[in-house]
C-alpha positions in Angstrom: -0.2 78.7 283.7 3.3 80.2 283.1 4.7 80.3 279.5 8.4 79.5 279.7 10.6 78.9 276.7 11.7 75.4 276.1 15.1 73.7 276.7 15.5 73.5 272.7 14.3 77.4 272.1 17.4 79.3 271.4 16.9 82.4 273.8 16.6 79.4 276.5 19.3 80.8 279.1 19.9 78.0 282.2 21.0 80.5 284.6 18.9 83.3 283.4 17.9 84.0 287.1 21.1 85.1 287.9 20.7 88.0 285.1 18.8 91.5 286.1 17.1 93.2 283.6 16.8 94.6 281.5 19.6 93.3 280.0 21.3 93.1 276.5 22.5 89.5 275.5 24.8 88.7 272.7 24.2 84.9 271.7 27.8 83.6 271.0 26.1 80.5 268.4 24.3 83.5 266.7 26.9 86.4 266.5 29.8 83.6 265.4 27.3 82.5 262.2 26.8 86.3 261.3 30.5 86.8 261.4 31.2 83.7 258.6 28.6 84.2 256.6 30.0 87.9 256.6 33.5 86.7 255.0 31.1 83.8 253.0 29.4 86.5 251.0 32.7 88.6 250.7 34.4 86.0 249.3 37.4 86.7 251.5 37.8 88.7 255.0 40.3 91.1 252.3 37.2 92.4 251.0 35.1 93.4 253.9 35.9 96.4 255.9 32.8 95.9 259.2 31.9 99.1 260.5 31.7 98.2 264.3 29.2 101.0 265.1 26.7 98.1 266.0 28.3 97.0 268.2 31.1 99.1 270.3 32.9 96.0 271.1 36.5 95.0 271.5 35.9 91.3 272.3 34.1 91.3 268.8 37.0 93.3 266.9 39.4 91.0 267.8 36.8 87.9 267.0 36.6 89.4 263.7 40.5 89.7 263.0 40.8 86.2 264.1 38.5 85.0 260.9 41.3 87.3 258.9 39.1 90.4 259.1 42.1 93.7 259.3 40.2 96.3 257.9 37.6 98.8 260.0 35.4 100.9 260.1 33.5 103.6 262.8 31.8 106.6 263.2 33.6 108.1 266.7 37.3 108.9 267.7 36.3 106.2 270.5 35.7 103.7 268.2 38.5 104.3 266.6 40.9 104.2 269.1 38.9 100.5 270.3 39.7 99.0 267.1 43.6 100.1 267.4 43.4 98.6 270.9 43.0 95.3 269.7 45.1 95.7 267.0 43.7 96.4 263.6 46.1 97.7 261.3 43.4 99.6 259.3 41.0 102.0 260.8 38.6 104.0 259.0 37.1 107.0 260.6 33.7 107.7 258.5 33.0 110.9 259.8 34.7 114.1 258.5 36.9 115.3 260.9 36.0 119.0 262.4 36.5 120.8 265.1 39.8 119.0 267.5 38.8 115.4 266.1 41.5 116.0 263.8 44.2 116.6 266.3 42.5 113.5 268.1 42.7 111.2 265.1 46.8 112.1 264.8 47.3 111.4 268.2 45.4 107.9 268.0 48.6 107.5 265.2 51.1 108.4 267.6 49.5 106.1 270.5 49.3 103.1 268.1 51.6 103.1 265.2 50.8 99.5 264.3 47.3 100.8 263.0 47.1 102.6 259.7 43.7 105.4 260.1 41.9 107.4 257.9 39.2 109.4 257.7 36.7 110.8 255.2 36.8 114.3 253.8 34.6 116.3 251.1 35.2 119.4 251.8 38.8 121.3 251.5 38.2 123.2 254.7 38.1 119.2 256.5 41.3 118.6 254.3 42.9 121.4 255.4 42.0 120.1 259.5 43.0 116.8 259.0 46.6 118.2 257.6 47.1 120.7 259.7 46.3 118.0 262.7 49.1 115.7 261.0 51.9 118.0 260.3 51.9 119.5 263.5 51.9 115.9 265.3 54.2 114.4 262.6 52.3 111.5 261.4 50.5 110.2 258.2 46.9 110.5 258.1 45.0 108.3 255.4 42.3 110.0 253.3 39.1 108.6 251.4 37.3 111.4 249.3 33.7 111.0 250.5 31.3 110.7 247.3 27.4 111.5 247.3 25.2 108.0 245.8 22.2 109.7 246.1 21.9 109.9 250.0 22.3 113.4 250.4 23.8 113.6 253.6 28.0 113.6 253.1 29.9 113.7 250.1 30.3 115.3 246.9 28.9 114.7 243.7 31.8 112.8 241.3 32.8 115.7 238.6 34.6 118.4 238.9 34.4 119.5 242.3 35.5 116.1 243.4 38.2 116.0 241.1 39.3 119.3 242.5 39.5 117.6 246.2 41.4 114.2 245.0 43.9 116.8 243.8 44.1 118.5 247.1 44.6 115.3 249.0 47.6 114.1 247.0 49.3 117.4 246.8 49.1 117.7 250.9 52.4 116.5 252.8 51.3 113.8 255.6 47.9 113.2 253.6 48.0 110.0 251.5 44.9 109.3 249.5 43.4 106.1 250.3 40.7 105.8 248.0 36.7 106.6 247.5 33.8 105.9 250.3 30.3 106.3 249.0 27.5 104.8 251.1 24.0 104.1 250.3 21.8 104.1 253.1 18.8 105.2 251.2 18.6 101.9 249.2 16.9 99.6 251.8 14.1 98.4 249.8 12.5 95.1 250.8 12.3 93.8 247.0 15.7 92.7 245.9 15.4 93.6 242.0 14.9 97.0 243.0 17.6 97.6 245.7 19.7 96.2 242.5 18.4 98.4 240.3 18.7 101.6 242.3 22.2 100.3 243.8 23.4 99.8 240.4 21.9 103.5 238.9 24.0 104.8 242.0 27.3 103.8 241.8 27.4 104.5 237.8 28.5 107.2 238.4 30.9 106.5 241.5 32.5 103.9 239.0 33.0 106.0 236.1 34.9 108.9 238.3 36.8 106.4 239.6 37.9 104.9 236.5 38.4 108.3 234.7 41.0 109.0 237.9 42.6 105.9 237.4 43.5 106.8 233.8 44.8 109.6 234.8 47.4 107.3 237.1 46.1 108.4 239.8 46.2 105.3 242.5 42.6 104.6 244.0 43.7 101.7 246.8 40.1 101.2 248.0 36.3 102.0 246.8 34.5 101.0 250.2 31.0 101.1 249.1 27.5 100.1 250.8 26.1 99.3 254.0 24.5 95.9 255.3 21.0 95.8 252.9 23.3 96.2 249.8 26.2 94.1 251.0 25.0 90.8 248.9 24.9 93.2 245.9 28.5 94.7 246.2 30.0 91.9 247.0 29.7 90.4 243.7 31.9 92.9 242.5 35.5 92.8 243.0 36.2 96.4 242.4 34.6 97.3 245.5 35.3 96.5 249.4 32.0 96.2 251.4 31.1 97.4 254.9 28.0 96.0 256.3 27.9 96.9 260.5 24.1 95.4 261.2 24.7 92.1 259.7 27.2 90.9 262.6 23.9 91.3 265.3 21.1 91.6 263.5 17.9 92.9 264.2 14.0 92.9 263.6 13.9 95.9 261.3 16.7 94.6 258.9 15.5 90.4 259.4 11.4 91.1 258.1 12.6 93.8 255.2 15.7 92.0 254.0 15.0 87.9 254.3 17.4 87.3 251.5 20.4 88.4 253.9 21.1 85.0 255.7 21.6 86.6 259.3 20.4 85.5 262.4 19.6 87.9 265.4 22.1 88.3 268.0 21.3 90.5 270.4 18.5 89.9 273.0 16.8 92.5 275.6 16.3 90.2 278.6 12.7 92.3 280.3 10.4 90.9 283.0 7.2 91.3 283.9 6.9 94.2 287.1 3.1 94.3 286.8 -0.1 93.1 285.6 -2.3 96.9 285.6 -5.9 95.1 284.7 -7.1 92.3 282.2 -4.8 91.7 279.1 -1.9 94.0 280.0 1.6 93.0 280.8 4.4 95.7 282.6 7.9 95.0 281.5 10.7 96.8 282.6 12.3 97.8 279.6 11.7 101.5 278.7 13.0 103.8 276.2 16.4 103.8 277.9 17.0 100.4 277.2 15.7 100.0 273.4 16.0 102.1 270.6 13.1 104.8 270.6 13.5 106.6 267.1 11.6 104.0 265.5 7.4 103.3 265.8 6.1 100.4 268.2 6.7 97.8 268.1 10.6 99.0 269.0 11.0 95.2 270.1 9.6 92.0 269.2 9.4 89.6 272.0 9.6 86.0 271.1 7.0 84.8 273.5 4.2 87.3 272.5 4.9 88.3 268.8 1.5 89.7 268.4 1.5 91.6 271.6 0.3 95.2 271.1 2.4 97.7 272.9 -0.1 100.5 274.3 3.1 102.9 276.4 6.7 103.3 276.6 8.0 105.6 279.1 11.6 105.9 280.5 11.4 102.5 282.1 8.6 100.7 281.4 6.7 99.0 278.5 3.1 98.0 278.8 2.1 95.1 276.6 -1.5 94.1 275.9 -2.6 90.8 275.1 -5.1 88.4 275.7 -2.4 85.9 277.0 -1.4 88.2 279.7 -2.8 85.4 282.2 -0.1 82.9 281.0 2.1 85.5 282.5 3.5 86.2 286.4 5.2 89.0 287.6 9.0 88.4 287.8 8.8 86.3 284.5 11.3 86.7 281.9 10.6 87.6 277.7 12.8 87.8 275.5 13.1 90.7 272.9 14.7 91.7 269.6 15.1 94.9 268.7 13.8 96.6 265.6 16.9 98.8 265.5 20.0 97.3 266.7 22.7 99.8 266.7 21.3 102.6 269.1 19.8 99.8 271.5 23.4 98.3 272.0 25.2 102.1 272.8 21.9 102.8 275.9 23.6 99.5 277.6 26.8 99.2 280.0 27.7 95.9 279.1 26.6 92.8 277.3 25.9 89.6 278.9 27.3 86.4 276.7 25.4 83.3 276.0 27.0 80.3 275.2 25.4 76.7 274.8 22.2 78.2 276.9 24.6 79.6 279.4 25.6 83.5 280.4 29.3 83.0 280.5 30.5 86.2 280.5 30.0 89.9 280.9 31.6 92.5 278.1 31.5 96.3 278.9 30.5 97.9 275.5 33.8 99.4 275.3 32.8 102.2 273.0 29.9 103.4 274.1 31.3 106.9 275.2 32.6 109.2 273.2 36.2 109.3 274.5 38.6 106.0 276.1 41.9 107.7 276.1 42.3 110.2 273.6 
């Protein structure tokens, strides 16, 4: 007996034969809900800036402008320069710019002046690149003063110090001082009271600099705060602009830890079985260079065998055990989700689209490299 999935299951692909795996699919019913329940909880597409680290793709930039979506939000020069390729007029580099990713950022404002970028700073020696970078190309460079919520990984502290740095930003020619980023991705507990509580604890502070600055008249355009497990939370506040990047694919990790976020998972790993190596095991070909490793097993939860017991992972295979191995032949499909979304989609080429039960198309994760053009 082979288990197959049933016309009505939504990983059912009709042509799925025509896909070799492994393979990541994107399921267009899925990623479209994520995207409007995005600008549902936000209240408006003004108030959410997406960081689009998840995903690397232009297709779903422009998808997300299209819903009114003109604010962005990544971690590489590469991403940066995808999102001015399709046109955003807002791009936020959240990563301090060192080394020549300065002088990269001011030429991504020379290549495409329609696009407004910025980038995060909190340190005056990262000031001082960025201007440098824009003087000597002649363009304006936007700047949000990265703030510490308790993370400890960027940012300053708000006081003093920071103060200091606001200063230093307004006072530089072709720097213009966007605002305040502070993100919190140490608050990811599963019980929603206490994520409140502790998001709440953290931004007291963030909210009090900020409105200490402000009476000073000094002009704060934007406090982009949180990432996707605190995104219901910030955006019932209007002071703030949210930027969840999980919440437009989804994943395992996030779905059993955070079941009060109304997302649906997006993104597939199309394996099949290679091998049946004795009684109760299952070979798929879907290794560590196909899912996200950093995590414990399970690294993917496969829809037909949710209790299956992964026993090794090696570069290209994953050996299952269960006792319904003998529902299972060698060249059968299963279908995965992956605990951790965002590194899984960056180890694949391209993304295979599902629509109605169909693969439809084929998108090359445009970002996945460090460098397009500049």
């Amino acid at each position: 007996m082979t288990h197959l999935p049933a016309p009505h299951a939504w990983y059912f692909i009709e042509n799925e034969a025509e896909i070799p795996s492994p393979a990541l699919l994107l399921i267009r019913e899925r990623f479209e809900h994520n995207l409007k329940k995005m600008v549902e909880i936000a209240g408006s597409p003004e108030r959410l800036r997406p960081h689009v680290k998840t995903h690397k793709l232009l297709p779903l930039v422009s998808r997300q402008m299209d819903l009114g979506i003109t604010k962005f939000k990544c971690s590489t020069i590469a991403e940066a320069e995808m999102c001015a390729m399709a046109g955003a007029p807002d791009v936020m580099l959240a990563m301090p710019c060192v080394g020549p990713n300065g002088h990269r950022l001011a030429e991504l404002a020379l290549k495409y002046p329609q696009t407004e970028f910025s980038s995060i700073a909190d340190d005056e020696e990262s000031i001082r690149t960025l201007a440098s970078a824009a003087q000597q190309h002649r363009v304006n460079l936007g700047v949000f003063l990265e703030l510490d919520s308790g993370m400890g990984r960027t940012g300053i502290q708000p006081g003093e110090g920071a103060d200091f740095l606001i200063h230093v930003i307004k006072d530089t020619p072709r720097l213009l001082l966007r605002g305040l980023h502070a993100y919190d991705g140490h608050i990811h507990d599963a019980d929603l009271a206490t994520r409140e509580a502790k998001c709440a604890a953290a931004y007291e502070p963030i909210l009090a600099f900020k409105k200490r600055l402000e009476g000073e008249g000094v002009i704060i355009r934007e406090l982009v705060a949180g990432g996707s497990p605190t995104f219901g939370i910030h955006a019932r506040h209007p002071d703030r602009v949210c930027s969840p990047g999980t919440t437009v694919l989804w994943d395992f990790g996030y779905g059993e830890k955070h079941p009060d976020l109304p997302f649906l998972p997006a993104a597939v790993l199309l394996a099949r079985v290679i091998s049946k190596p004795g009684q109760n095991r299952l070979t798929l070909d879907l290794g560590h260079k196909s899912v996200a490793p950093e995590n414990p097993h399970p690294r993917v939860r496969f829809e037909e065998l949710p209790d299956a017991t992964p026993l090794m992972q090696s570069e290209e295979h994953l050996v299952l055990e269960t006792e319904r191995a003998h529902e299972f032949v060698v060249g059968q499909t299963l279908h995965g989700i992956p605990r951790h979304v965002c590194p899984t989609v960056s180890m694949h080429g391209e993304a295979v689209v599902i629509h109605q039960h169909r693969a439809v198309d084929t998108w090359p994760i445009t970002a996945r490299n460090r460098k397009i053009n500049v």
